[in-house]
C-alpha positions as CSV (number, residue, x, y, z in Angstrom):
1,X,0.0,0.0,0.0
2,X,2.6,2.3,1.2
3,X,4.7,1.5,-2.4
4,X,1.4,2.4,-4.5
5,X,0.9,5.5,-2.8
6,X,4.6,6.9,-2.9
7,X,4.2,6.0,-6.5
8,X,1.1,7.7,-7.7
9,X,2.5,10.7,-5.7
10,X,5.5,10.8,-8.3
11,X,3.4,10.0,-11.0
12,X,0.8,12.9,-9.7
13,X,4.1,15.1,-9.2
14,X,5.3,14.4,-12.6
15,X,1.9,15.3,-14.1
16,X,3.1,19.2,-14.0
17,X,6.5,18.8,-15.9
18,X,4.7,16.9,-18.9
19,X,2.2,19.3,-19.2
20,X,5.0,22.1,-18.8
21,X,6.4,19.9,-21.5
22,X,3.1,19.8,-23.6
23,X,3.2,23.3,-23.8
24,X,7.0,23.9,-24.4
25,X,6.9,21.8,-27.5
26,X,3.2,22.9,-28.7
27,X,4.7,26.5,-28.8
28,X,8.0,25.2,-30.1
29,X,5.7,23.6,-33.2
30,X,3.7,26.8,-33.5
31,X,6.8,28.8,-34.1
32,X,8.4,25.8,-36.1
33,X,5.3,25.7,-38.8
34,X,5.6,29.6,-39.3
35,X,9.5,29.5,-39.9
36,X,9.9,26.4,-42.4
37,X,8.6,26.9,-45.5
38,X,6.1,24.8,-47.1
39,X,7.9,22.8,-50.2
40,X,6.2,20.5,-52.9
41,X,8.2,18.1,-55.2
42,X,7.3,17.3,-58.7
43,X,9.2,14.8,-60.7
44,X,9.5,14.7,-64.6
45,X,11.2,11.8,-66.6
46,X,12.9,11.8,-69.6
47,X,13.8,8.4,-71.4
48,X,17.2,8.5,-72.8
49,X,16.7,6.9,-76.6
50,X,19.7,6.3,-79.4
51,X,18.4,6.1,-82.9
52,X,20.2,2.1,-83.4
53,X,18.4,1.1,-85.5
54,X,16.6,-2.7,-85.6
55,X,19.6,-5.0,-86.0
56,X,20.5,-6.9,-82.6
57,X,24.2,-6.1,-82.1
58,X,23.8,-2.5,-83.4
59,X,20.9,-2.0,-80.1
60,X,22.8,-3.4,-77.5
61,X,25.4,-0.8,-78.8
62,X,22.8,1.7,-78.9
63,X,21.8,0.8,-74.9
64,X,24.7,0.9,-73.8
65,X,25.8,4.3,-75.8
66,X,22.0,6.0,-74.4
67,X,22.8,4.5,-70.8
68,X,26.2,6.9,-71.3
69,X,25.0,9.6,-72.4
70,X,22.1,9.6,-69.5
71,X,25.1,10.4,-67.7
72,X,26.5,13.3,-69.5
73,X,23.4,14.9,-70.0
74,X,22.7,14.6,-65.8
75,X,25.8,16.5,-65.5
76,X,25.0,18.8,-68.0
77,X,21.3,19.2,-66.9
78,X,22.5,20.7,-63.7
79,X,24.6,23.5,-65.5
80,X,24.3,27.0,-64.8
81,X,23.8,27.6,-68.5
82,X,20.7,25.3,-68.3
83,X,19.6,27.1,-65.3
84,X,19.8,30.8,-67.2
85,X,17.5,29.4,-69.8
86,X,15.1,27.5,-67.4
87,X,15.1,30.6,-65.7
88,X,14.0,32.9,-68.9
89,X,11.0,30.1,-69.2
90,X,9.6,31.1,-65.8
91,X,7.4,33.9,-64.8
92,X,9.4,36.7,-63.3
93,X,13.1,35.1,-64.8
94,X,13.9,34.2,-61.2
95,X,17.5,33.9,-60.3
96,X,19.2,31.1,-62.3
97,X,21.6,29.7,-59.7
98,X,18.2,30.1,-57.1
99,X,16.6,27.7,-59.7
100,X,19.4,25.6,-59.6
101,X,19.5,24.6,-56.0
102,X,15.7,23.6,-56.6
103,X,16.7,21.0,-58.9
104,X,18.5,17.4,-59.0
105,X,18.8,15.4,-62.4
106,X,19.3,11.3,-61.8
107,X,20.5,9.5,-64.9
108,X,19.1,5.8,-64.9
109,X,21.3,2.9,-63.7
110,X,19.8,0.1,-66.0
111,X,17.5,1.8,-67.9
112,X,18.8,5.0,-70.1
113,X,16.3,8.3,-68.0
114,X,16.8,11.4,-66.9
115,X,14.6,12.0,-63.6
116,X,14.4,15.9,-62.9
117,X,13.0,16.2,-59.0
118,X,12.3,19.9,-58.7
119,X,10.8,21.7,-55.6
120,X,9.3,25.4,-54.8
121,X,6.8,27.1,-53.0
122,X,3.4,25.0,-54.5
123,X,2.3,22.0,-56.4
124,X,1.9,24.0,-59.7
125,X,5.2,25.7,-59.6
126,X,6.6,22.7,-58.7
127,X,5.1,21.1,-61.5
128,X,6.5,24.0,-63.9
129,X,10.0,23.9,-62.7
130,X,10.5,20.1,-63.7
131,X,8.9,20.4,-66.9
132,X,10.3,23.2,-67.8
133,X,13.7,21.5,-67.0
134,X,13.3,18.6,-68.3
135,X,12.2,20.8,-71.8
136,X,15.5,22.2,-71.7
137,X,17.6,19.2,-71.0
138,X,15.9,17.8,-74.4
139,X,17.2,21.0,-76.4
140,X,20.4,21.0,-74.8
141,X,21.0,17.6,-75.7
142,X,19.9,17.7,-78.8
143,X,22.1,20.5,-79.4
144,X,24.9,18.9,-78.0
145,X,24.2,15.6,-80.7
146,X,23.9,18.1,-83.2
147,X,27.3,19.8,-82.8
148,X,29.3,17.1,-84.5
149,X,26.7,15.7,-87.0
150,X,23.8,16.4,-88.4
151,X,21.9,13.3,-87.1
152,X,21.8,12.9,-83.7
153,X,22.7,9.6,-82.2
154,X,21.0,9.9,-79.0
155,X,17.9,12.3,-78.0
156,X,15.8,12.9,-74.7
157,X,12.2,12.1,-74.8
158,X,9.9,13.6,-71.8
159,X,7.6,11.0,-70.9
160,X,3.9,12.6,-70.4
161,X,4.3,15.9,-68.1
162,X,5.5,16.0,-64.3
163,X,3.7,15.1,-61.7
164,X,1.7,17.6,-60.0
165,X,2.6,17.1,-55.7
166,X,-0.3,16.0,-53.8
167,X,1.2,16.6,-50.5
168,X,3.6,19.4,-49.0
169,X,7.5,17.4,-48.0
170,X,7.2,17.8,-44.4
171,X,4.5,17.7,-41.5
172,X,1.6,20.5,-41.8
173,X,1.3,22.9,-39.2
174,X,-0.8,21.3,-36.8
175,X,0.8,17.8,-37.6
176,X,4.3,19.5,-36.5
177,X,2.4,20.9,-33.0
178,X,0.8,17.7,-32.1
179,X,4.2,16.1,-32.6
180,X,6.3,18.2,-30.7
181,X,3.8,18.7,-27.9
182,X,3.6,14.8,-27.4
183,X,7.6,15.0,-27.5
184,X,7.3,17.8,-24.7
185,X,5.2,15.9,-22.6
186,X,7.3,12.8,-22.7
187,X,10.3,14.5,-22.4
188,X,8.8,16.6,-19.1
189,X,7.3,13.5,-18.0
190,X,10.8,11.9,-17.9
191,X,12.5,14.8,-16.3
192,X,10.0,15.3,-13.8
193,X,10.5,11.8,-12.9
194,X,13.8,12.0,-12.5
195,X,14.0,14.4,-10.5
196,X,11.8,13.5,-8.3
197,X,14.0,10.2,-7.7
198,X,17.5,12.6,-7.1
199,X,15.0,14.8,-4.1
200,X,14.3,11.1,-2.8
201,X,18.0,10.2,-2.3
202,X,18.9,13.5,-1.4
203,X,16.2,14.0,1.4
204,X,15.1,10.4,2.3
């Protein structure tokens, strides 16, 4: 008897920290979903092809030239000169390197793509920034084929248009409170706990 009722003391004792806790982190979240920024991500894809034509030896060539040159264009994808022109495409002609930190390119590892993740402010400019992207890595490629010979031996083919985000990257507003609050009133919980064990050696 004497053990339950030392214990619900310290767990009625270590009621106020949690809820000192609760509020801590609820405030914490408040502040946190005002200072991050909301960011969407869109995603276009662009299949890498090379004109081989239909004998057997000549396309495994052709793979394996598209599957290399998905890797040159990535690089070149995420140029500043590609940015400048993106940039020109965009309402406003934002600032190209801006644009640039917005943006990754992945080349395919087995199969010859170009993914182009971009991310802003909402789903539709999100949406505008990879396809717009991925537009340009198609000229630029096609330019760079084109430098050397007339036919080019590999081109870049968007596939459809980029997806348009259904969802913001990290935790809404209240999502981001609720969480933090529940981590403030664990954490004050604990603490409360705790110290209520070092008062108990202290003055036995």
């Amino acid at each position: 008897m004497f053990l339950e009722q030392t214990f619900g003391q310290r767990l009625r004792k270590g009621l106020l920290p949690a809820l000192i806790g609760a509020v801590l982190g609820a405030l914490i979240g408040v502040a946190a979903s005002f200072a991050l920024p909301t960011k969407y991500t869109s995603t276009a894809i662009g299949l890498v092809v090379a004109n081989a034509g239909k004998d057997p030896a000549t396309a495994n060539a052709g793979q394996e030239l598209a599957l290399s040159r998905s890797q040159t264009f990535a690089v070149v994808g995420e140029s500043l000169a590609v940015a400048q022109e993106v940039s020109r495409m965009m309402p406003g002609e934002p600032d190209p390197a801006q644009l640039l930190g917005k943006v990754q390119i992945d080349p395919g590892a087995l199969v010859p793509t170009l993914t182009v993740t971009a991310q802003a402010d909402s789903p539709l400019a999100a949406q505008a920034l990879a396809n717009a992207w991925m537009k340009q890595v198609e000229k630029t490629s096609l330019e760079l084929e084109t430098a050397s010979s007339k036919q080019p031996l590999v081109v870049v083919k968007p596939i459809g248009s980029a997806t348009l985000p259904g969802g913001a990257d990290q935790p809404t507003g209240p999502v981001l409170i609720l969480l933090l609050s529940l981590l403030g009133a664990a954490s004050g919980f604990v603490v409360g706990m705790v110290l209520l064990g070092v008062r108990r050696h202290q003055h036995p």
